[in-house]
N, C-alpha and C positions, 0 to 999 in steps of 0.2 A: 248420102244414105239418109232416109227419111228417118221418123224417129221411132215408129214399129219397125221397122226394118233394124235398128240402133240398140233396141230393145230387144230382141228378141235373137238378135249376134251375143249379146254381154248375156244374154240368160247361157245359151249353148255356151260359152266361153266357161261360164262358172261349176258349168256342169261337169265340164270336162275335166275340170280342174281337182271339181269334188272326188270324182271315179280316178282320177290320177293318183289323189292322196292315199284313195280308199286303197288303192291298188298298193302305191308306195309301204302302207304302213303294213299290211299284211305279209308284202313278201319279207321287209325285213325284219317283221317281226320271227319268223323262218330262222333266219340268222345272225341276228342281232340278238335280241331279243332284251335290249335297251331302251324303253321308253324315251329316257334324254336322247341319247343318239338319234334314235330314230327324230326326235323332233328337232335337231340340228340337222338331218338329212333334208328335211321338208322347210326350214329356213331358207338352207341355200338353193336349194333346186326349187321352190317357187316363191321365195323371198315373203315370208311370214313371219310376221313376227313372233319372237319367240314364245307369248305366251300364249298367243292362235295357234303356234305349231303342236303346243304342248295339248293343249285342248281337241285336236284332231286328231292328235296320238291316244287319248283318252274315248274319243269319238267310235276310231275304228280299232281299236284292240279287241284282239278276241282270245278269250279265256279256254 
């Protein structure tokens, strides 16, 4: 794979990722409604560390 072609796969990759959290933190915020939990959900299913998870749980909460 060339290195725009390299680049521009890891962009789409992060994107995805982004929209997965976004997604993740919304639904359970639904039913959870656990900040920590929630950011132990997003450790293990995209392997974050925990004080990145805790910050994207902060990111997408909605009030």
């Amino acid at each position: 794979m060339c290195n725009l072609s390299q680049g521009v796969w890891e962009k789409g990759v992060q994107s995805g990722m982004e929209k997965g959290i976004a997604a993740l933190v919304a639904e359970l915020q639904n039913f959870i409604g656990d900040p920590a939990a929630i950011a132990q959900s997003l450790v293990r299913r995209f392997g974050l560390p925990q004080e990145a998870a805790m910050e994207k749980v902060q990111q997408y909460w909605k009030n």
